[in-house]
KOLRO-136429 format. One record per residue: x, y, z of N, C-alpha, C, O in turn; residue in one letter; residue number from 1. Coordinates in steps of 0.1 Angstrom, whole numbers, plus 2048, in hexadecimal, padded with zeros to 3 digits. Layout:
// KOLRO-136429
@n_xx:X&n_yy:Y&n_zz:Z&ca_xx:X&ca_yy:Y&ca_zz:Z&c_xx:X&c_yy:Y&c_zz:Z&o_xx:X&o_yy:Y&o_zz:Z&type:A&seq:NUM
...
***
This chain:
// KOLRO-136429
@n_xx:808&n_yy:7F4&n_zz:800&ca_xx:800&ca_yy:800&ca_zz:800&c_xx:809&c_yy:80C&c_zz:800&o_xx:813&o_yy:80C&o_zz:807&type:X&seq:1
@n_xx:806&n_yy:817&n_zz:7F9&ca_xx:812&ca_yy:823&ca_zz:7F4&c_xx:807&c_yy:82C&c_zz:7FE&o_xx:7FA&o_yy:82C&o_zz:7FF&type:X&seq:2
@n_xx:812&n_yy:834&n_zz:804&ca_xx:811&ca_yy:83E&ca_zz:809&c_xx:807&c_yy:84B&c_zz:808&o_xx:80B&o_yy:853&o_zz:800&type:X&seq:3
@n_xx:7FB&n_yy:84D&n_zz:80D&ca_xx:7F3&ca_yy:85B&ca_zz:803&c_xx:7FE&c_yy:866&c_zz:800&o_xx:80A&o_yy:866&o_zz:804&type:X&seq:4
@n_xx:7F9&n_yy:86E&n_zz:7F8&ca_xx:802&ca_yy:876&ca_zz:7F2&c_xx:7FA&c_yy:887&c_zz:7F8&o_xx:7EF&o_yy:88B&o_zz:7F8&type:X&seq:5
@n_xx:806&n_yy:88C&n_zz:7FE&ca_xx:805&ca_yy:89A&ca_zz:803&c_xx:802&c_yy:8A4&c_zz:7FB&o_xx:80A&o_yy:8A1&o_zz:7F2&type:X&seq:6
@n_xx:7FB&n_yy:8AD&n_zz:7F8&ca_xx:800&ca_yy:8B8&ca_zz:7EE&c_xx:803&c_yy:8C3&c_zz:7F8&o_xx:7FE&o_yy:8C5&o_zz:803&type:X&seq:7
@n_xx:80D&n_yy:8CB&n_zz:7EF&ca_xx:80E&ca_yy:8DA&ca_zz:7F6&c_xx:807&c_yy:8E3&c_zz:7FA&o_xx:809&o_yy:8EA&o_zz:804&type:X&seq:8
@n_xx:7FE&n_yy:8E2&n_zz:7F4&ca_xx:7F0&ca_yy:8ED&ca_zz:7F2&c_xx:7E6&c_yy:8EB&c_zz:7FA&o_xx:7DD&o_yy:8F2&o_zz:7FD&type:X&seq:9
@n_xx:7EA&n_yy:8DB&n_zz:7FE&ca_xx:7DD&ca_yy:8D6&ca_zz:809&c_xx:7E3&c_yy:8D9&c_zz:815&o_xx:7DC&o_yy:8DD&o_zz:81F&type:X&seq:10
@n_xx:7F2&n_yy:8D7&n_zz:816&ca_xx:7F7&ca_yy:8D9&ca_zz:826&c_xx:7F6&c_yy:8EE&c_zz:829&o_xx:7F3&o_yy:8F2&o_zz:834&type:X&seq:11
@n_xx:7F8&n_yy:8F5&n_zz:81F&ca_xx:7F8&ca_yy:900&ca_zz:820&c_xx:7E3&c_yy:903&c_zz:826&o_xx:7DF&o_yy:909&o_zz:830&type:X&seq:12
@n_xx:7DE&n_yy:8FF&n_zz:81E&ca_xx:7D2&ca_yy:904&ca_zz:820&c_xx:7CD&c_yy:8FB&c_zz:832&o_xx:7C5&o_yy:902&o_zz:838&type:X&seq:13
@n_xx:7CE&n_yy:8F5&n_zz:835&ca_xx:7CF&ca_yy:8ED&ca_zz:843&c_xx:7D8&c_yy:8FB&c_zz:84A&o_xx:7D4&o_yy:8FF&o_zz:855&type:X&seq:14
@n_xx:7E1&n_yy:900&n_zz:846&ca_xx:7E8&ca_yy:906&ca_zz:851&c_xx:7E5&c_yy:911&c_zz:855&o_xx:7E8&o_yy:916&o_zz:860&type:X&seq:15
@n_xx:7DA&n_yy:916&n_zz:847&ca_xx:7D7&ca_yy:925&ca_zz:849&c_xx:7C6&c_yy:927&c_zz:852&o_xx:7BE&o_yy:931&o_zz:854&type:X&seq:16
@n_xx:7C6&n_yy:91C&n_zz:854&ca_xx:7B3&ca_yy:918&ca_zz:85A&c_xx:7BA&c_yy:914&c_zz:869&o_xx:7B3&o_yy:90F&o_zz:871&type:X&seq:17
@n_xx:7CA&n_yy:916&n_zz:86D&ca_xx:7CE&ca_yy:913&ca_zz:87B&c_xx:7CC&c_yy:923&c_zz:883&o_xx:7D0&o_yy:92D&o_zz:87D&type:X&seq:18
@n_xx:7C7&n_yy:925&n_zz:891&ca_xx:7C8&ca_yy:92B&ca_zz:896&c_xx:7D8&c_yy:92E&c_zz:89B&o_xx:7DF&o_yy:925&o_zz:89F&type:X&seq:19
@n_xx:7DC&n_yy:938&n_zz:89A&ca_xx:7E7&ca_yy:93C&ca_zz:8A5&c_xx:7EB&c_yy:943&c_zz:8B2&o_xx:7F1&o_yy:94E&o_zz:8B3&type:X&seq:20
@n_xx:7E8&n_yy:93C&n_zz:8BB&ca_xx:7EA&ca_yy:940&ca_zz:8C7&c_xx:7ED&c_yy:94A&c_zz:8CB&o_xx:7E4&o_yy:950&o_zz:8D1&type:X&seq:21
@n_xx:7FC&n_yy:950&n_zz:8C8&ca_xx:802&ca_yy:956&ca_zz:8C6&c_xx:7FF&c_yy:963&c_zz:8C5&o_xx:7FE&o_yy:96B&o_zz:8CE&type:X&seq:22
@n_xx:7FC&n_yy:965&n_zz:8B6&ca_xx:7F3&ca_yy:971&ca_zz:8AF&c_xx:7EE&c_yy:977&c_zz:8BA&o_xx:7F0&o_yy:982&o_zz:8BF&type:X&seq:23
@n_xx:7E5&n_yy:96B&n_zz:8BD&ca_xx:7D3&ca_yy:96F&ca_zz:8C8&c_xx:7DD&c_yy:978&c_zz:8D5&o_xx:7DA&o_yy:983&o_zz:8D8&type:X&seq:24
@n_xx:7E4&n_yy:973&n_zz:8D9&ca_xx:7E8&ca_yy:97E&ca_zz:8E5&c_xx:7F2&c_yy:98A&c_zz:8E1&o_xx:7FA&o_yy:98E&o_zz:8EA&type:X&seq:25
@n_xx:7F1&n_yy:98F&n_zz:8D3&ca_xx:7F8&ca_yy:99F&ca_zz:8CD&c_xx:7ED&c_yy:9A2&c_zz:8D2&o_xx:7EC&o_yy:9AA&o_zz:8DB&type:X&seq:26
@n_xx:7DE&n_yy:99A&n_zz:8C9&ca_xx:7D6&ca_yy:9A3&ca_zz:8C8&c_xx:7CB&c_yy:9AA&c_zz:8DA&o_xx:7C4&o_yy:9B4&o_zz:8DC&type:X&seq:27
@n_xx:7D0&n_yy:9A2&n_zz:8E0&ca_xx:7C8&ca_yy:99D&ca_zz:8EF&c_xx:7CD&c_yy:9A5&c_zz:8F8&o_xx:7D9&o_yy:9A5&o_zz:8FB&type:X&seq:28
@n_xx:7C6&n_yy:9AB&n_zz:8FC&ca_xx:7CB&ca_yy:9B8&ca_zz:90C&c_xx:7CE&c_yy:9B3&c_zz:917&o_xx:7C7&o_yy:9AA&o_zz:91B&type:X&seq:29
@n_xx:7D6&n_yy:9B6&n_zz:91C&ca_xx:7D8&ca_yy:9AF&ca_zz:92A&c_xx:7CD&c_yy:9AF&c_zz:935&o_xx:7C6&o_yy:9B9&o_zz:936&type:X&seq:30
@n_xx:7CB&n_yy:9A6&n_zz:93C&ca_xx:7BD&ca_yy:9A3&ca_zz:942&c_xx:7C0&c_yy:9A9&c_zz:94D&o_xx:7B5&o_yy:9AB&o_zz:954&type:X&seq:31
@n_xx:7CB&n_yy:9AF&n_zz:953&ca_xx:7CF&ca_yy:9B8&ca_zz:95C&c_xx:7C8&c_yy:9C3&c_zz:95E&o_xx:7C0&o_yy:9C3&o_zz:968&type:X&seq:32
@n_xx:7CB&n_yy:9D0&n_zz:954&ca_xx:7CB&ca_yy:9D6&ca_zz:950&c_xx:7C7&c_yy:9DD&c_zz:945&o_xx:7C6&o_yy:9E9&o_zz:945&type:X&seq:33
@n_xx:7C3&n_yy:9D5&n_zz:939&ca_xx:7C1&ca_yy:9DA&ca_zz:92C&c_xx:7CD&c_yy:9D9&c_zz:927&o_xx:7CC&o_yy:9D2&o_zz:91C&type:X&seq:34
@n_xx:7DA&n_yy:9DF&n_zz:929&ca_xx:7E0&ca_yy:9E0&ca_zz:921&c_xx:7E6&c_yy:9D8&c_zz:915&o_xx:7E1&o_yy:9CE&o_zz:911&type:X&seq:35
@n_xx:7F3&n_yy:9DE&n_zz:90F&ca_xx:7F4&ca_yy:9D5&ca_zz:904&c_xx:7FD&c_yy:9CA&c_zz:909&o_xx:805&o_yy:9CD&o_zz:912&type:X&seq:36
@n_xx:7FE&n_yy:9BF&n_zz:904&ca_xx:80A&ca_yy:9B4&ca_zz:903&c_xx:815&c_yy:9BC&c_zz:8FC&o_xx:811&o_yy:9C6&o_zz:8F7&type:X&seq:37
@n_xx:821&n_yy:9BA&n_zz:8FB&ca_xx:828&ca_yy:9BA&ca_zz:8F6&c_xx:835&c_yy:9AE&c_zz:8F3&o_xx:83B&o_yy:9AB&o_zz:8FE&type:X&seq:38
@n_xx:83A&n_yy:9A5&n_zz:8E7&ca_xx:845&ca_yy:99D&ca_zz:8E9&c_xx:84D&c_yy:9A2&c_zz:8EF&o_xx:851&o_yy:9AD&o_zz:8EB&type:X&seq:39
@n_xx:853&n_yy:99E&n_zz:8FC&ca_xx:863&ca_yy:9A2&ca_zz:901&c_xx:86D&c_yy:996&c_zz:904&o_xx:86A&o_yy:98A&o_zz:903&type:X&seq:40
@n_xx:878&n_yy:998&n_zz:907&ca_xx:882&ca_yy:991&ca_zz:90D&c_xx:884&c_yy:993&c_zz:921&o_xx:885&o_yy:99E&o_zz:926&type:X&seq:41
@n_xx:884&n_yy:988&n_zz:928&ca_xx:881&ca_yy:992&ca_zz:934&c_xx:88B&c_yy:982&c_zz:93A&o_xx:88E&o_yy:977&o_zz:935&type:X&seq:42
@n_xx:88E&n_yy:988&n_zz:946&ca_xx:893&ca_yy:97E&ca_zz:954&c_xx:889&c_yy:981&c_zz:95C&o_xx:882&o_yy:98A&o_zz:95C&type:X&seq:43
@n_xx:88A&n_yy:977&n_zz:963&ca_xx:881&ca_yy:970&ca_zz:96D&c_xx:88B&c_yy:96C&c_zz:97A&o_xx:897&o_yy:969&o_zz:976&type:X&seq:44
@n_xx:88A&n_yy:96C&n_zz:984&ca_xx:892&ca_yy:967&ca_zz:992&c_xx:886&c_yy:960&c_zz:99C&o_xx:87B&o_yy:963&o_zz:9A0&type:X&seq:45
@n_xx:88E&n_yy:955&n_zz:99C&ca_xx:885&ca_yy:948&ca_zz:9AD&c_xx:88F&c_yy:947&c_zz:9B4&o_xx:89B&o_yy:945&o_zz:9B3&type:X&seq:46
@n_xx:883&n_yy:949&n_zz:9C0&ca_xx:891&ca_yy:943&ca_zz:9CC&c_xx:885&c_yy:939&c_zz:9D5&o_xx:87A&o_yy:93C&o_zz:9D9&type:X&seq:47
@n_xx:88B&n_yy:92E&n_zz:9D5&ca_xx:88C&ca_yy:921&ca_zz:9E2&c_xx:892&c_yy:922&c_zz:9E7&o_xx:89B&o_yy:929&o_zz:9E3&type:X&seq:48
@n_xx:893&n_yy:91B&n_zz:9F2&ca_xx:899&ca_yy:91A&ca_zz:9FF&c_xx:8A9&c_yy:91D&c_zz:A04&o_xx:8B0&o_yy:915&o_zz:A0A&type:X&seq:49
@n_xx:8AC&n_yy:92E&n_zz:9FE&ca_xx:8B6&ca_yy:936&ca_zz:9FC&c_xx:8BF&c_yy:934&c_zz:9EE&o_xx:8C8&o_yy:93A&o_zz:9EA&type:X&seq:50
@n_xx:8B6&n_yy:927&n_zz:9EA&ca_xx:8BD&ca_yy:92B&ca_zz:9D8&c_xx:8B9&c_yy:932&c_zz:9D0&o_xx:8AD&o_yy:92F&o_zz:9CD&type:X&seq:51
@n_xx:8BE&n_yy:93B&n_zz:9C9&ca_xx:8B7&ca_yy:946&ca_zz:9BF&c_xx:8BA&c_yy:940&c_zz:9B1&o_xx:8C6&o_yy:93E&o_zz:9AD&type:X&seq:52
@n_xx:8B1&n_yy:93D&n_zz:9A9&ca_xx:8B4&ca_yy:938&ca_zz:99A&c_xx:8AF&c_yy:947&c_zz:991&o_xx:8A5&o_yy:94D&o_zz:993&type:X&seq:53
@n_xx:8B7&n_yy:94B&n_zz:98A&ca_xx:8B5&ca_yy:953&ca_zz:981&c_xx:8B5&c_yy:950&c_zz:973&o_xx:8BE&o_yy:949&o_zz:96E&type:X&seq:54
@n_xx:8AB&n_yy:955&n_zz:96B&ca_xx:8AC&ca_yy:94B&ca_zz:95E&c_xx:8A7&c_yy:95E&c_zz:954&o_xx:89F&o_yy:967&o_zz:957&type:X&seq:55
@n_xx:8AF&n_yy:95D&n_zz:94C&ca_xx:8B1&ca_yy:966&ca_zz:940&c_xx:8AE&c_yy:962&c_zz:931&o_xx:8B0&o_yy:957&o_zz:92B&type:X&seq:56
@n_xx:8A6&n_yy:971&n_zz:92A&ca_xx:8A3&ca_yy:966&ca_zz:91C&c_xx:899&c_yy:960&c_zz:920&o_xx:89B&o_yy:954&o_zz:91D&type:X&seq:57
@n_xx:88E&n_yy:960&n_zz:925&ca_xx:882&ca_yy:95C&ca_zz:922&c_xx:87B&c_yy:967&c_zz:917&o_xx:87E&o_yy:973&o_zz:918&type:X&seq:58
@n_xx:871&n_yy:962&n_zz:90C&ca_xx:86A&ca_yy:968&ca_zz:908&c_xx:85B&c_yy:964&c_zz:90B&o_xx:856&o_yy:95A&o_zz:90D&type:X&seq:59
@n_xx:857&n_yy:974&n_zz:909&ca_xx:848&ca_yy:970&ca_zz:90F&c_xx:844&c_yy:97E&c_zz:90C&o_xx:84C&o_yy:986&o_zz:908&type:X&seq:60
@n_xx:834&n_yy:982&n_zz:90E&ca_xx:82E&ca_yy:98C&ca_zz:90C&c_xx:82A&c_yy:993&c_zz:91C&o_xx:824&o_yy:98F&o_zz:926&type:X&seq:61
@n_xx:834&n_yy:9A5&n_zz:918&ca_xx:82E&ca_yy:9AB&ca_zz:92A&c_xx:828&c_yy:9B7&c_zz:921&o_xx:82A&o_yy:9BD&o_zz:916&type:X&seq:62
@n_xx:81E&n_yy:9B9&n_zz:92D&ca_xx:815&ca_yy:9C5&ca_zz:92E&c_xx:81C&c_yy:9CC&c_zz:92D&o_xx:826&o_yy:9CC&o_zz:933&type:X&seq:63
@n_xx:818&n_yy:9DA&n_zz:922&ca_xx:81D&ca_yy:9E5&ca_zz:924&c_xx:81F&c_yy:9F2&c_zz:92D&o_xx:828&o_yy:9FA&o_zz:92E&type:X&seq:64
@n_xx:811&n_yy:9F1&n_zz:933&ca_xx:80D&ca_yy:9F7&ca_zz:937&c_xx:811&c_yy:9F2&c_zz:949&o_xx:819&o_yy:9F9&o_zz:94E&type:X&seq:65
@n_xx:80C&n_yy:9E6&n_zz:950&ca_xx:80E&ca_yy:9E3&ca_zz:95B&c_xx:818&c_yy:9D4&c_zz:95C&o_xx:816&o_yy:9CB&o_zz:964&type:X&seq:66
@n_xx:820&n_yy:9D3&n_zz:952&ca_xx:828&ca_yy:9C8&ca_zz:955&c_xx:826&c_yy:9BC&c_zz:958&o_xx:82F&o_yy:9B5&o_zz:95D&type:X&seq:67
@n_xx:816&n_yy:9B5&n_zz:955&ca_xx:813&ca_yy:9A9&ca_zz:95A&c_xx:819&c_yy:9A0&c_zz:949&o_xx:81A&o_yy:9A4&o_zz:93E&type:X&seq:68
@n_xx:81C&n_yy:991&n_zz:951&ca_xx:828&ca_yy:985&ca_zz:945&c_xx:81A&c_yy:980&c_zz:944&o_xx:811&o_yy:981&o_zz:94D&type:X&seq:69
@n_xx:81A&n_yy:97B&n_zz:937&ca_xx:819&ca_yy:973&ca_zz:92C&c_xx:820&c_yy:96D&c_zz:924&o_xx:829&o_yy:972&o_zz:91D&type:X&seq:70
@n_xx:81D&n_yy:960&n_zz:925&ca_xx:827&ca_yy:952&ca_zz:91E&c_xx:823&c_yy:94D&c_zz:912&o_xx:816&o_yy:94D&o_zz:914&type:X&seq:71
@n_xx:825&n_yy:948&n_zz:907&ca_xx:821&ca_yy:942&ca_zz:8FF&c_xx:81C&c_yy:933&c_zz:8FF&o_xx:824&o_yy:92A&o_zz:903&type:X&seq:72
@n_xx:810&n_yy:930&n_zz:8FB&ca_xx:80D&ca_yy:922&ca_zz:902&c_xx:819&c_yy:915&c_zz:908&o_xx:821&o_yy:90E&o_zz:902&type:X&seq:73
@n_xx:817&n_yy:916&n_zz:910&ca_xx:823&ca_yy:909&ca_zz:914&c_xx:82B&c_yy:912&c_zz:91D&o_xx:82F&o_yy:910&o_zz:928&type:X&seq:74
@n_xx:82C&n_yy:91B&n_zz:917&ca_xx:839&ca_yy:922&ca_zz:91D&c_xx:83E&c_yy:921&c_zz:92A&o_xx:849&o_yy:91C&o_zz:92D&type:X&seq:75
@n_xx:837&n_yy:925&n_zz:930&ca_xx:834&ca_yy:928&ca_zz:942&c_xx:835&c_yy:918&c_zz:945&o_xx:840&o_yy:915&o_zz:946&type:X&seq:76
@n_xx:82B&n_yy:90D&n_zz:946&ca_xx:833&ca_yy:901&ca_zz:948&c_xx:842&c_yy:8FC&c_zz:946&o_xx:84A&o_yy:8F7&o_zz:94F&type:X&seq:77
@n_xx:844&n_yy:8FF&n_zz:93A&ca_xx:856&ca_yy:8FE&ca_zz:936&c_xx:860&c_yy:907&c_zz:93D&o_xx:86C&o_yy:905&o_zz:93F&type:X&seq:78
@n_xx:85B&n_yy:90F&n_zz:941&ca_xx:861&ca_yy:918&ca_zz:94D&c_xx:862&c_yy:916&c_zz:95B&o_xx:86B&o_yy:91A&o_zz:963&type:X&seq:79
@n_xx:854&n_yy:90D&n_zz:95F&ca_xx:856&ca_yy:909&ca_zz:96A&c_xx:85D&c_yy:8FB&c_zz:96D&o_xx:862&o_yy:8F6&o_zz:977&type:X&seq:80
@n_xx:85B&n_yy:8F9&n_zz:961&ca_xx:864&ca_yy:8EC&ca_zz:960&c_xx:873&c_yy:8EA&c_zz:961&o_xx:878&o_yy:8E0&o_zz:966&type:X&seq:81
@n_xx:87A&n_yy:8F7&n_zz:95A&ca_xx:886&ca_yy:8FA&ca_zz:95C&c_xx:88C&c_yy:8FE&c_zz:967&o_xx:898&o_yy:8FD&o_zz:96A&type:X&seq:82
@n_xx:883&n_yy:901&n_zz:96F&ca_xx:884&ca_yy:90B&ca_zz:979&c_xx:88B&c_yy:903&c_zz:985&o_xx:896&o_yy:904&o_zz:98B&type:X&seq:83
@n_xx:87F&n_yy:8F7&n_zz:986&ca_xx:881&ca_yy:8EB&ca_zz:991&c_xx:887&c_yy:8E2&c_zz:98C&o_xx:888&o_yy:8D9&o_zz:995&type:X&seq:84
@n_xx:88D&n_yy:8DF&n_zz:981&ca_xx:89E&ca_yy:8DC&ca_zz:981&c_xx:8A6&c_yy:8DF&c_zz:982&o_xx:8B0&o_yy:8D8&o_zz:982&type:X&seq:85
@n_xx:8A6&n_yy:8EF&n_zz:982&ca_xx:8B2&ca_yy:8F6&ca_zz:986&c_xx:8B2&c_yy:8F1&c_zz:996&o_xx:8B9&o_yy:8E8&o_zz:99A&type:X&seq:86
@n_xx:8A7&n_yy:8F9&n_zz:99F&ca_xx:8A6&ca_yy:8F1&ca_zz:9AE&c_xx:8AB&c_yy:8EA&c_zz:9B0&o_xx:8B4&o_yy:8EA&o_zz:9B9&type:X&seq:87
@n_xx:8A9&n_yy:8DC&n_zz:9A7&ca_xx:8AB&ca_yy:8D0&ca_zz:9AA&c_xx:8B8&c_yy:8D0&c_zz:9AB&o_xx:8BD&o_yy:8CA&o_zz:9B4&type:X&seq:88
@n_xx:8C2&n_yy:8D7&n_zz:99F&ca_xx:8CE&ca_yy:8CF&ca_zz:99C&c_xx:8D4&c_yy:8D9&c_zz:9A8&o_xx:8D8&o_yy:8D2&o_zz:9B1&type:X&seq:89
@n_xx:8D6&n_yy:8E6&n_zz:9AA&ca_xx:8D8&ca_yy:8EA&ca_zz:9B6&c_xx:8DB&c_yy:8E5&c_zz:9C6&o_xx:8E4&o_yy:8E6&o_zz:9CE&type:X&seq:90
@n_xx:8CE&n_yy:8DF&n_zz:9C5&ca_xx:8CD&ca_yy:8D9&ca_zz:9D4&c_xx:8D9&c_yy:8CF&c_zz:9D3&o_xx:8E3&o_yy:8D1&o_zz:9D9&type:X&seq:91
@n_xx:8D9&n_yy:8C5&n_zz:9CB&ca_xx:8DF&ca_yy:8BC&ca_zz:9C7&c_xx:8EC&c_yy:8B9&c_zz:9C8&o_xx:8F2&o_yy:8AE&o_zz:9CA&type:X&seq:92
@n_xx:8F2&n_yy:8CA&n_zz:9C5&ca_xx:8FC&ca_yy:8C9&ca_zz:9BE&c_xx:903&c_yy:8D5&c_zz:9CF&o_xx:90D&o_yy:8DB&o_zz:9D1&type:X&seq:93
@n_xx:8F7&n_yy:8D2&n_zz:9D5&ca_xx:8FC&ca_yy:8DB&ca_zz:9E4&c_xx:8FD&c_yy:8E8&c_zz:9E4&o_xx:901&o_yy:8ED&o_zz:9EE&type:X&seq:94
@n_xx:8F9&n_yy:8F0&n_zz:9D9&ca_xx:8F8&ca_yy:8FF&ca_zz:9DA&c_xx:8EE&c_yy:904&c_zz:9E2&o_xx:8EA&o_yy:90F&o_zz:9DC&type:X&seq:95
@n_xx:8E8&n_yy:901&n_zz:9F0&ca_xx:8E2&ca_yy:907&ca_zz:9F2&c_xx:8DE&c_yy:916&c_zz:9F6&o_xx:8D4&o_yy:91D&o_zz:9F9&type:X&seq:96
@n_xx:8EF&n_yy:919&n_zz:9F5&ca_xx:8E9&ca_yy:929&ca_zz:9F7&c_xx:8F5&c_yy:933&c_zz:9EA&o_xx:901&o_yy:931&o_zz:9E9&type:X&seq:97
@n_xx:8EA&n_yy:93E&n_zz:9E2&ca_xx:8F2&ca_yy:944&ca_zz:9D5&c_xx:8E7&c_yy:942&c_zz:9D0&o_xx:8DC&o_yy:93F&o_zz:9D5&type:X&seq:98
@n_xx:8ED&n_yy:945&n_zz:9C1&ca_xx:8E4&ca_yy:941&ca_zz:9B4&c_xx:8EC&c_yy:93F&c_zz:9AC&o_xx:8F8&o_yy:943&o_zz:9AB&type:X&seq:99
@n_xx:8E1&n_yy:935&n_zz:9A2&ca_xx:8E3&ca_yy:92E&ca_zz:994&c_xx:8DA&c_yy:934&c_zz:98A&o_xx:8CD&o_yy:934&o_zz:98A&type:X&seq:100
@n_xx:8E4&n_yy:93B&n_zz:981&ca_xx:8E0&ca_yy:941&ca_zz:976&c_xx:8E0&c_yy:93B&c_zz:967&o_xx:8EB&o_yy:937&o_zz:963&type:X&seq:101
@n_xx:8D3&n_yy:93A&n_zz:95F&ca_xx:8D2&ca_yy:934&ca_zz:952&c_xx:8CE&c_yy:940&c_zz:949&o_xx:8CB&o_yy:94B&o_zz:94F&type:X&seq:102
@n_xx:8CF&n_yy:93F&n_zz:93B&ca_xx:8D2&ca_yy:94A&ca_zz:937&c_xx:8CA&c_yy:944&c_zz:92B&o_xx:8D3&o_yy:93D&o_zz:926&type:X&seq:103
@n_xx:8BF&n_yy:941&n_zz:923&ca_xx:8BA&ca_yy:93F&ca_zz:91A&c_xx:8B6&c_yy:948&c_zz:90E&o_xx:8AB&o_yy:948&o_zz:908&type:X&seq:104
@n_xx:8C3&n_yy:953&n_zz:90C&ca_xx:8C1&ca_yy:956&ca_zz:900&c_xx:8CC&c_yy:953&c_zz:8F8&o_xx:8CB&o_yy:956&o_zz:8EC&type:X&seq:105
***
């Protein structure tokens, strides 16, 4: 049995009937405030139990107006996820007091 056959024209027209996420929060006010989103680059800092993780190079969407973050779907998960491995390897690794700096740009 042979493979169906793709056309170009069909994967293009499927792509253009996809919502993008993305888009939706240029266009979307912050629930804060009203204000606008804007793409930025920003750091973020956590501290546990006297360890400070600092992580740089995240992108994400902040308020212009009052500074509230916005992540791109997933994002904020994948961030928190990073976050408590840094924790982890810290503890681990006996740092418990200082900080461990990641730099994701």
């Amino acid at each position: 049995m042979t493979a169906p056959t793709v056309h170009k024209n069909h994967v293009a027209d499927r792509n253009k009937t996809r919502t993008n996420p993305i888009k939706g929060l240029m266009r979307n006010r912050c629930t804060e405030c009203g204000g606008s989103p804007k793409k930025s680059v920003i750091a973020q800092e956590f501290e546990n139990e006297g360890v400070v993780i600092r992580i740089s190079g995240i992108q994400a969407w902040v308020c212009a107006k009052c500074g509230e973050i916005y992540f791109e779907p997933g994002g904020a998960q994948r961030l928190a996820e990073a976050v408590r491995s840094l924790f982890a390897l810290a503890r681990a690794e006996k740092q418990h007091k200082g900080t461990v700096v990641a730099d994701l740009s």
